[in-house]
GUKOLDREN-800556 format. One record per residue (C-alpha): residue number from 0; x, y negated, z. Coordinates in nm, 3 decimals. Example, Ala and Ser with C-alpha at 12.3 -4.5 7.8 and 13.67 -1.06 7.14 Angstrom:
<marfi 0; <1.230; 0.450; 0.780>>
<marfi 1; <1.367; 0.106; 0.714>>
// end
This chain:
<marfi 0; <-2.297; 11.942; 5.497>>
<marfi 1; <-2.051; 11.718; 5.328>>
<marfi 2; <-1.787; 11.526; 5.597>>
<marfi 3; <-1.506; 11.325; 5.637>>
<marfi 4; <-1.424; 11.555; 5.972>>
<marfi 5; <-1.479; 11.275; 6.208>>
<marfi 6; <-1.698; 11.442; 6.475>>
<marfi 7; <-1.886; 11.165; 6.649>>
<marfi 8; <-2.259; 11.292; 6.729>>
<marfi 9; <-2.238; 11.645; 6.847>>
<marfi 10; <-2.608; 11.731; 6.933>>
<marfi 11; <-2.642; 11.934; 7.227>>
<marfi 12; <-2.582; 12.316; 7.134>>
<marfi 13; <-2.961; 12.417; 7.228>>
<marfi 14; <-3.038; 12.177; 6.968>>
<marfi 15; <-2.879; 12.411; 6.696>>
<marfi 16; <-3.036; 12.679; 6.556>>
<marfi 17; <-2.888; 13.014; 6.604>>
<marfi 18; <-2.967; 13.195; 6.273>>
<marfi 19; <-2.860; 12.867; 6.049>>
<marfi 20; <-2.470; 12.844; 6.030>>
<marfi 21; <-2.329; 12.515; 5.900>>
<marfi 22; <-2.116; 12.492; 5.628>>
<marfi 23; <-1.877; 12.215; 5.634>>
<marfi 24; <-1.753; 12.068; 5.311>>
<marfi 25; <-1.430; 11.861; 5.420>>
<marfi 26; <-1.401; 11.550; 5.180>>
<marfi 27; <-1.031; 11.439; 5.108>>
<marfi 28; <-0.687; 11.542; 5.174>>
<marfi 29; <-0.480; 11.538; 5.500>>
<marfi 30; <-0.181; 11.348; 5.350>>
<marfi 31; <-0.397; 11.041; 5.245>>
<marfi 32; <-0.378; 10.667; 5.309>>
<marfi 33; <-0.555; 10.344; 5.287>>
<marfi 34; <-0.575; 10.026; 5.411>>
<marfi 35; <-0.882; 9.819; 5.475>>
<marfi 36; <-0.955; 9.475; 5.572>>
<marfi 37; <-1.268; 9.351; 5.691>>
<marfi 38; <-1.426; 9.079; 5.823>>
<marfi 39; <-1.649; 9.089; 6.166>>
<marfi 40; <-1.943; 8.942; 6.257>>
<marfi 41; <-1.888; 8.671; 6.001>>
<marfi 42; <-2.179; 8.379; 6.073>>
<marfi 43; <-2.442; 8.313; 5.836>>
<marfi 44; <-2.407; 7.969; 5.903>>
<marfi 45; <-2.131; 7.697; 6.024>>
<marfi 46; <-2.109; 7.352; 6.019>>
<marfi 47; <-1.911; 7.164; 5.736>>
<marfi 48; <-1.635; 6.980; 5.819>>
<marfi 49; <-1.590; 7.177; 6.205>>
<marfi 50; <-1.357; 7.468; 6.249>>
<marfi 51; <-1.501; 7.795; 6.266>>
<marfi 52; <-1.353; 8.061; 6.433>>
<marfi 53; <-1.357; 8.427; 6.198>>
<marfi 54; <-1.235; 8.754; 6.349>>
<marfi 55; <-1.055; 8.996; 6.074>>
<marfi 56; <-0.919; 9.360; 6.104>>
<marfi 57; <-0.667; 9.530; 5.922>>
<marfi 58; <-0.712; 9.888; 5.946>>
<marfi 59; <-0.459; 10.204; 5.801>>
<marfi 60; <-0.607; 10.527; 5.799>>
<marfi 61; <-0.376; 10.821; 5.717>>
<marfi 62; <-0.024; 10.829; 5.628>>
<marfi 63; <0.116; 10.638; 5.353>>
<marfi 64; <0.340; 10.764; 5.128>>
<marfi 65; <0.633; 10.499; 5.190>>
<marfi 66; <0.704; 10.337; 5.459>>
<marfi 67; <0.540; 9.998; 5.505>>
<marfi 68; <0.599; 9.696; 5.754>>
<marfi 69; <0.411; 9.749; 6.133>>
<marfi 70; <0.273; 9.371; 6.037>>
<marfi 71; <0.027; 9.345; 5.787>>
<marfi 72; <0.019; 8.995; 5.576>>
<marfi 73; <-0.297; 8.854; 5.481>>
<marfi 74; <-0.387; 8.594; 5.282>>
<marfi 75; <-0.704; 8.336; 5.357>>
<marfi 76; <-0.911; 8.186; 5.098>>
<marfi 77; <-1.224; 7.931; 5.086>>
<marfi 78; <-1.432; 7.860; 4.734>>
<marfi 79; <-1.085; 7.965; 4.585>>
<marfi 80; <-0.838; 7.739; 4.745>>
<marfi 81; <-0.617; 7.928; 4.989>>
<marfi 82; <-0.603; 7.745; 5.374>>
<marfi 83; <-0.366; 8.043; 5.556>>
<marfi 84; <-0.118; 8.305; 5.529>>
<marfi 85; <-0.056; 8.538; 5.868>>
<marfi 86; <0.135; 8.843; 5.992>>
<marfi 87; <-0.076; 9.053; 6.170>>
<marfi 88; <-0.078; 9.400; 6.332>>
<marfi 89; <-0.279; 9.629; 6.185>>
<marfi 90; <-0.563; 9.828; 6.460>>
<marfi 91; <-0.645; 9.418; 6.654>>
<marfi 92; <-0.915; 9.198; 6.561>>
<marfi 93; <-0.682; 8.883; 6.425>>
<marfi 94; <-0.900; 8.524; 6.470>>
<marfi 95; <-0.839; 8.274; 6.266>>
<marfi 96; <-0.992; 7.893; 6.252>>
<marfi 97; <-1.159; 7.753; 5.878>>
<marfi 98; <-1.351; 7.444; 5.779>>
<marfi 99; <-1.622; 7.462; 5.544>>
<marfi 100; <-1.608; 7.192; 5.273>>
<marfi 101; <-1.959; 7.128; 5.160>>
<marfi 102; <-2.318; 7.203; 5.258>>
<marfi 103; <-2.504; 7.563; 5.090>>
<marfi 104; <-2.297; 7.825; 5.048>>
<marfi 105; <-1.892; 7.879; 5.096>>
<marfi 106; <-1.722; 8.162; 4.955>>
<marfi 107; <-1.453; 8.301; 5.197>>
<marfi 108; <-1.189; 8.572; 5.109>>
<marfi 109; <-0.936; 8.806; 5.306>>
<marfi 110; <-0.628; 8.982; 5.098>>
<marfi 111; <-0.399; 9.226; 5.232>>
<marfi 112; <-0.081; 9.377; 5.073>>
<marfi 113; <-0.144; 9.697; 4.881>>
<marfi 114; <0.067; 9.984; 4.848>>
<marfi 115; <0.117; 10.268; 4.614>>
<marfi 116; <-0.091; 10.612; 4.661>>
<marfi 117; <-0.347; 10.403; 4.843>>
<marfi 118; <-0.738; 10.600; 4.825>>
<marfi 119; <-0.864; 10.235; 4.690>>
<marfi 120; <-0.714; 9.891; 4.609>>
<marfi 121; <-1.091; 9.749; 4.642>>
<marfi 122; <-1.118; 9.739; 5.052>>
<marfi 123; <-0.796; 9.528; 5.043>>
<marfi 124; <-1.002; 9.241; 4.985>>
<marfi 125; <-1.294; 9.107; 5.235>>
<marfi 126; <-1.531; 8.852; 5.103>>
<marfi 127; <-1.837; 8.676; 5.348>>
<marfi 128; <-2.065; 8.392; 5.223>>
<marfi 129; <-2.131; 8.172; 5.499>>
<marfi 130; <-2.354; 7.879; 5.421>>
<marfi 131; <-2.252; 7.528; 5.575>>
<marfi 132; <-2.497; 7.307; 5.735>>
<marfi 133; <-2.444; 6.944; 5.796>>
<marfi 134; <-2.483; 6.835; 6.170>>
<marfi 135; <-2.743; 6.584; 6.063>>
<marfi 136; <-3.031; 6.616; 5.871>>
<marfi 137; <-2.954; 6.311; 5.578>>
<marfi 138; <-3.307; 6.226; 5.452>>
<marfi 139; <-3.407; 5.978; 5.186>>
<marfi 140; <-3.755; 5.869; 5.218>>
<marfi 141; <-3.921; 5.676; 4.968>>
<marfi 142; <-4.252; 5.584; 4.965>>
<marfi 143; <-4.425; 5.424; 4.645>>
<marfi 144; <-4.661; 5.175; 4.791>>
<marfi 145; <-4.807; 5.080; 5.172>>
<marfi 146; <-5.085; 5.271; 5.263>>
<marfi 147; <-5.203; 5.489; 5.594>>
<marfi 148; <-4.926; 5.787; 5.555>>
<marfi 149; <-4.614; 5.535; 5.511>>
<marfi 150; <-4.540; 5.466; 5.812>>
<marfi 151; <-4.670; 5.776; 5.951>>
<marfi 152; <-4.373; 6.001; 5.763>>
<marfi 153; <-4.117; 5.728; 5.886>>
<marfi 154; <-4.205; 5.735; 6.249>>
<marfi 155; <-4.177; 6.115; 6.217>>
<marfi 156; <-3.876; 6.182; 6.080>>
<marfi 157; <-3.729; 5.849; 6.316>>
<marfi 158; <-3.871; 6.066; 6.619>>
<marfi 159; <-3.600; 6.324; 6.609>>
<marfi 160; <-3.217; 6.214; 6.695>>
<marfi 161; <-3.067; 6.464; 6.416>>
<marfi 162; <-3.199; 6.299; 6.157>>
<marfi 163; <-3.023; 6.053; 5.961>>
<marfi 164; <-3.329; 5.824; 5.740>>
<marfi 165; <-3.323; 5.636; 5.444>>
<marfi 166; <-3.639; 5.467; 5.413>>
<marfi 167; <-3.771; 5.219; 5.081>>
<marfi 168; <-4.121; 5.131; 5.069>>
<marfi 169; <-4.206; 4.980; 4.750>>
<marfi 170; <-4.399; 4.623; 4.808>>
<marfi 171; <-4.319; 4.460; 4.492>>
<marfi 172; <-4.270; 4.613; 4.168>>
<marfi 173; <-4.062; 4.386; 3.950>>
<marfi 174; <-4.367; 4.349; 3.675>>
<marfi 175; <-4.547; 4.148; 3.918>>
<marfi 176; <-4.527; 3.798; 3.887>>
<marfi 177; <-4.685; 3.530; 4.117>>
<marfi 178; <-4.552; 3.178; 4.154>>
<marfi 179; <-4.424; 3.288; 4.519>>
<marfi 180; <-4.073; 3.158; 4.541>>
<marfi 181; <-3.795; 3.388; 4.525>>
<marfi 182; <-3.670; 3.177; 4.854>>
<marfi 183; <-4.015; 3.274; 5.031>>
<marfi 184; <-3.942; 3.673; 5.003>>
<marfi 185; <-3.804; 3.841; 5.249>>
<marfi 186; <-3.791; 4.229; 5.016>>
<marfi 187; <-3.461; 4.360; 4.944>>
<marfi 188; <-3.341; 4.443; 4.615>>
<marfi 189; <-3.405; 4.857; 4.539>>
<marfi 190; <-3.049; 4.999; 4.519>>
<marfi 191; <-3.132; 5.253; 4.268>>
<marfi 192; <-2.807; 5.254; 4.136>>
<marfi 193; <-2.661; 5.362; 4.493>>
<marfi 194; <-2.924; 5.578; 4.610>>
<marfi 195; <-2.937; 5.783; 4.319>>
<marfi 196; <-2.602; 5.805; 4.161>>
<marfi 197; <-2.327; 5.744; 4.389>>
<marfi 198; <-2.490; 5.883; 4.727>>
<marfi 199; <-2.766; 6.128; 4.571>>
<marfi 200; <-2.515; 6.408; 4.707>>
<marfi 201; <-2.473; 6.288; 5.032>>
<marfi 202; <-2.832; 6.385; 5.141>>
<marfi 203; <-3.001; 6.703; 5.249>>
<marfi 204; <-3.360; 6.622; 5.147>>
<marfi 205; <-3.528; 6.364; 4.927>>
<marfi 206; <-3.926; 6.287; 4.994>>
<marfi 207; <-4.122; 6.152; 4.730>>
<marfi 208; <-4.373; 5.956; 4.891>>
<marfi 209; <-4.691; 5.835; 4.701>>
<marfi 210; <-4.396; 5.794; 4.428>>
<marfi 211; <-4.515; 5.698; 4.039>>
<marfi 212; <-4.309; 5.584; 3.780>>
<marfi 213; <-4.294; 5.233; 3.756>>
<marfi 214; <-4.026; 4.985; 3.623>>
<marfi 215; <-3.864; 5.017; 3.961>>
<marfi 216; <-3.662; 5.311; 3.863>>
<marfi 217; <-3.540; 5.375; 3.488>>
<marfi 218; <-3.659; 5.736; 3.307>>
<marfi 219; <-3.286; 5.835; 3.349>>
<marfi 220; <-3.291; 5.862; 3.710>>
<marfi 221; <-3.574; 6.099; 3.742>>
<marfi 222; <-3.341; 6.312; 3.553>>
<marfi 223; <-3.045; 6.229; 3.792>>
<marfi 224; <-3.293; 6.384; 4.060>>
<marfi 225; <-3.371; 6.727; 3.884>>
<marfi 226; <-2.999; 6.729; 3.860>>
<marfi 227; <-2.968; 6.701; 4.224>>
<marfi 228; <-3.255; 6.987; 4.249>>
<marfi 229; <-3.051; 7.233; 4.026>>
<marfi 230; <-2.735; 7.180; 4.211>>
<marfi 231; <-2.902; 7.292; 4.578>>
<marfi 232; <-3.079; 7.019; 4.682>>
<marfi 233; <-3.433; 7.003; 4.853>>
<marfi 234; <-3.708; 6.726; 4.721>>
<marfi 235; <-4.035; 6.684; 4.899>>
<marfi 236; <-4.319; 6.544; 4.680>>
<marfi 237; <-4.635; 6.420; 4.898>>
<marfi 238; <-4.870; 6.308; 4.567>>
<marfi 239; <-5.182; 6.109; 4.585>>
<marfi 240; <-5.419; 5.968; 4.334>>
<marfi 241; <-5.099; 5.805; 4.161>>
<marfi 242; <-4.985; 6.199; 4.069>>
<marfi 243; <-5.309; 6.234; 3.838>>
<marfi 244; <-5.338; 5.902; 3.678>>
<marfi 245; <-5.132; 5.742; 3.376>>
<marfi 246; <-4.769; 5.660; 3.531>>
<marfi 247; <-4.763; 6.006; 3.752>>
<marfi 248; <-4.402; 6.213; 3.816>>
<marfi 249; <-4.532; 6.442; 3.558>>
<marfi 250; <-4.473; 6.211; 3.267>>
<marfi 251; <-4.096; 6.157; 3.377>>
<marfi 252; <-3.854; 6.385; 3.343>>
<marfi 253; <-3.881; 6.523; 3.683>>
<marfi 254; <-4.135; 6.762; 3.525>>
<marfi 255; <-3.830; 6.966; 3.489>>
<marfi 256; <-3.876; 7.082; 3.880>>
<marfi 257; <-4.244; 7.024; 3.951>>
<marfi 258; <-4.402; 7.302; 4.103>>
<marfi 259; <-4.723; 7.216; 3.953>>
<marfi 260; <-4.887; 6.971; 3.693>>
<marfi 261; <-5.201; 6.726; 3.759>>
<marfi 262; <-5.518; 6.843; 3.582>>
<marfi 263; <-5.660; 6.508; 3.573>>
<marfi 264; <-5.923; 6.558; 3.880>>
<marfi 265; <-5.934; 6.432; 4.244>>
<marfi 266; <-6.118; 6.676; 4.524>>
<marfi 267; <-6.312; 6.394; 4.718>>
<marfi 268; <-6.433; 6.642; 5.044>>
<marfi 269; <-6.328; 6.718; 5.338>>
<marfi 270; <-6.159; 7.026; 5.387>>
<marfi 271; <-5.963; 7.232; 5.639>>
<marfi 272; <-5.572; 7.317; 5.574>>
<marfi 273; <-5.534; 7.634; 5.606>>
<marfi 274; <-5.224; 7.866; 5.555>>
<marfi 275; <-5.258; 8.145; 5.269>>
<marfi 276; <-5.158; 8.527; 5.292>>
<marfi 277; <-4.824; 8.445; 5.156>>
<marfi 278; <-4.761; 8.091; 5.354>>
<marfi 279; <-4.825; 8.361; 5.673>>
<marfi 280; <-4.512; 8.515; 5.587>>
<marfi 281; <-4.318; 8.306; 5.473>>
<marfi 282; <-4.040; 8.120; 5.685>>
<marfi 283; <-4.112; 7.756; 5.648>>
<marfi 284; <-4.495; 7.826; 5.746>>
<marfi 285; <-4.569; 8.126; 5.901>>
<marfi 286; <-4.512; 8.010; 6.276>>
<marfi 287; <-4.751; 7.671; 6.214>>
<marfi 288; <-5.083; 7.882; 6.340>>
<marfi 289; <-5.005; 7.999; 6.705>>
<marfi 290; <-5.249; 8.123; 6.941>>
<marfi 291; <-5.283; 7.841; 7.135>>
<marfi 292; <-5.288; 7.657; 6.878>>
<marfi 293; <-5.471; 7.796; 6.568>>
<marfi 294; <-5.550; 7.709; 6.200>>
<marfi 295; <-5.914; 7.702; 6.292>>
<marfi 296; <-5.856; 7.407; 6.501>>
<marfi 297; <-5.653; 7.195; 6.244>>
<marfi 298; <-5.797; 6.869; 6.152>>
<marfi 299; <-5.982; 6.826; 5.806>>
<marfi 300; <-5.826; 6.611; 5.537>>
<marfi 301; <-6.092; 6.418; 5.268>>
<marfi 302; <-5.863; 6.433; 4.951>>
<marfi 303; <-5.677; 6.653; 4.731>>
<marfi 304; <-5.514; 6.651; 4.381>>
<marfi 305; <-5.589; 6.936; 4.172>>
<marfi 306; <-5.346; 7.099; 3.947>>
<marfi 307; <-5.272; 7.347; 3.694>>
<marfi 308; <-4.978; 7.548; 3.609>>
<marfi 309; <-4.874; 7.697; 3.942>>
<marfi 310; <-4.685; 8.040; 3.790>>
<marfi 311; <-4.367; 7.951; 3.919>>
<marfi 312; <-4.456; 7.826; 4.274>>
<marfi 313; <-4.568; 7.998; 4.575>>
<marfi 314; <-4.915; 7.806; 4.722>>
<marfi 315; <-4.817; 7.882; 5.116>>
<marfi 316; <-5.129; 7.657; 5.227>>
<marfi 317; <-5.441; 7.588; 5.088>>
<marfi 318; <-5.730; 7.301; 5.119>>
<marfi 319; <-6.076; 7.220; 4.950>>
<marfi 320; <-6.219; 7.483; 4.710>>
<marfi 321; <-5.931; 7.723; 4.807>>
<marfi 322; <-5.711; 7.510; 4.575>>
<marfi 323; <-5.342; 7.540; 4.646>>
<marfi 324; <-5.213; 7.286; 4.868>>
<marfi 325; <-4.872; 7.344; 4.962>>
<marfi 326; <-4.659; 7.454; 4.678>>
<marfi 327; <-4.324; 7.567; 4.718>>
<marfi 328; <-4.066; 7.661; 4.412>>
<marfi 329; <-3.720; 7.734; 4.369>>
<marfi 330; <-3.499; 7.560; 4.024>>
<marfi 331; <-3.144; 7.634; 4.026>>
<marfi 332; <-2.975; 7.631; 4.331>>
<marfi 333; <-3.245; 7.367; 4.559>>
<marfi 334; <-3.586; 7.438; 4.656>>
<marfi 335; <-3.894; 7.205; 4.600>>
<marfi 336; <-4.196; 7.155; 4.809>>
<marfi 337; <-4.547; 6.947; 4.699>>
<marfi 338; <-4.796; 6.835; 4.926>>
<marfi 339; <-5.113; 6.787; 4.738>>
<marfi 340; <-5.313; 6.522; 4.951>>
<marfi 341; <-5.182; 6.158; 5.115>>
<marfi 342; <-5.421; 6.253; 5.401>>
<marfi 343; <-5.172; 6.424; 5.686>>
<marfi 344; <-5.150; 6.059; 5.839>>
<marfi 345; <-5.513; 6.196; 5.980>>
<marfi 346; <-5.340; 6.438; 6.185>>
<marfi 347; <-5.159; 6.167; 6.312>>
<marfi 348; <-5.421; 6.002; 6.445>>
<marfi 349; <-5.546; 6.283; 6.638>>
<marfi 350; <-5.871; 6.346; 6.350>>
<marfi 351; <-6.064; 6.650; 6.433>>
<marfi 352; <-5.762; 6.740; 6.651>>
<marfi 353; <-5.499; 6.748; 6.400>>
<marfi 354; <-5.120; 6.763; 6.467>>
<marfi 355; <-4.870; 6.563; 6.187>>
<marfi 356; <-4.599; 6.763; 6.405>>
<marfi 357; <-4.671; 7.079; 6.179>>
<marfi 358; <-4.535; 6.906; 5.857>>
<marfi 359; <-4.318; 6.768; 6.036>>
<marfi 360; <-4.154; 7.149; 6.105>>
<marfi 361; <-4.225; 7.175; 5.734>>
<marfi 362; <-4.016; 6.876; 5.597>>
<marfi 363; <-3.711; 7.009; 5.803>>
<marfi 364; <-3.726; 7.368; 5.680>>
<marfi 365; <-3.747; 7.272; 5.342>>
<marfi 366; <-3.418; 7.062; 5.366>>
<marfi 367; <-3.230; 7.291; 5.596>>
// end
């Protein structure tokens, strides 16, 4: 038996066997010290921009070899910028308030001094990742043309309080040209320039509605929003007919992130969503199918967009012919989920018993 010494377990002594002895091998020597700091309990998650309490201990062990300070001074750091410098004694939990600058993850670090003839110089420093959430959902919904599902997803996402939405619907594309006067139509300008270069940042989820490339938005943007991807955002792509035809997000340079490419073909059956092995595990799906509630008693959908070139995403729902239906992927630092049928606005209609509220939970996973 190799120990430190610490006793802390004794088993019973009718638990020992007589006829084994234990031999103890005593690891280090009596005249050591270190010092330790540690954070505890650190939360996986905080809010940005709120002050989060963190509880640190300092901790000497032994005797050191000169004589130190009773108050220990440590040192606070977040993503590299240092926000606090204490005295504290060494033995108490010390707590401490932070603020977490941005949204995904926050590096936070704990120094202490160090002193000669310490064991190690490596527990002097305390690191905990603690990813910040914002206290609103920001989501940027943009839906490519009017149809059934439109105002479905808006009403949705609306529904819920902690949710901040963005909503465009595209009515007019500017290659259209009628002799309506300008003076007669009441459409808003698309603020592409806004949406997708100054404020891109600013939001926790983009959804792709129906979406094809069109002269509405320039080639260059597309690429603005793989960029967005990469860095840690989320992007939600509900696709259509419009993903398989001539002008589909596969021809722009948001290929980049796709989960999947178009084959060409539209499924024209109906079919029953249903989760697959994996999409019962996984976090963003696998509490959709409850027992009261079951994925035998979902509502069929009539269309789905078939695809090709799914080795990089995980299919976490499924539809007609078995064909992958929900696709999620990861690229960079953000995550990317494809819904491969415009036909959930069924659900929302009550269909065969269906219940919209299910992607609903799935939107909001994939942007928190």
């Amino acid at each position: 038996m190799i120990t430190d010494g610490q006793v802390h377990d004794i088993p019973k002594l009718s638990e020992l066997h007589d006829s084994a002895p234990i031999n103890a091998l005593i690891t280090g020597r009596a005249n050591e010290f270190d010092r330790q700091i540690k954070f505890i309990s650190p939360p996986r998650f905080a809010l940005i921009n709120k002050p989060q309490v963190l509880s640190i201990l300092v901790e000497d062990k032994g005797q050191p070899q000169e004589a130190i300070p009773a108050q220990a001074n440590i040192s606070i750091s977040v993503n590299g910028q240092e926000v606090g410098h204490y005295s504290v004694t060494p033995g108490t939990i010390f707590q401490t308030e932070i603020t977490l600058p941005h949204a995904e993850k926050n590096i936070i670090q704990a120094t202490t001094d160090t002193y000669e003839g310490e064991l190690s110089f490596d527990n002097n420093r305390a690191i905990a990742v603690i990813e910040g959430i914002r206290e609103n959902l920001r989501v940027l919904l943009i839906s490519g043309a009017p149809y059934n599902g439109e105002r479905t997803w808006r009403d949705l996402l609306k529904s819920d309080s902690n949710i901040d939405l963005v909503h465009f619907t595209i009515l007019r594309p500017p290659e259209k040209a009628d002799n309506t006067p300008l003076s007669q139509l009441s459409l808003v300008v698309f603020p592409t320039t806004q949406l997708f270069v100054e404020e891109i940042n600013n939001f926790d989820l983009i959804i792709l509605d129906g979406f094809q490339h069109s002269n509405v938005l320039p080639l260059i943007y597309y690429d603005y929003i793989a960029q967005y991807v990469q860095k840690g955002g989320a992007l939600l792509i509900v696709t259509g007919p419009e993903f398989a035809n001539e002008q589909s997000l596969a021809k722009t340079p948001l290929i980049s992130v796709l989960p999947a490419l178009p084959n060409g073909a539209i499924i024209q059956k109906p079919f029953r969503p249903t989760l697959t092995k994996e999409g019962e595990r996984h976090p963003v799906t696998r509490g959709l199918a409850t027992p009261t509630h079951p994925a035998s008693q979902w509502g069929r959908w009539l269309r789905q967009i078939a695809i090709q070139n799914t080795n990089k995403s995980i299919p976490i729902m499924k539809g007609a012919d078995e064909q992958p239906l929900l696709l999620l992927s990861h690229t960079g630092k953000g995550r990317v989920g494809m819904l491969l049928s415009d036909e959930s606005w069924l659900w929302a209609r009550g269909f065969e018993g269906g219940d919209l509220t299910l992607l609903f939970i799935v939107a909001l996973l994939i942007g928190s």
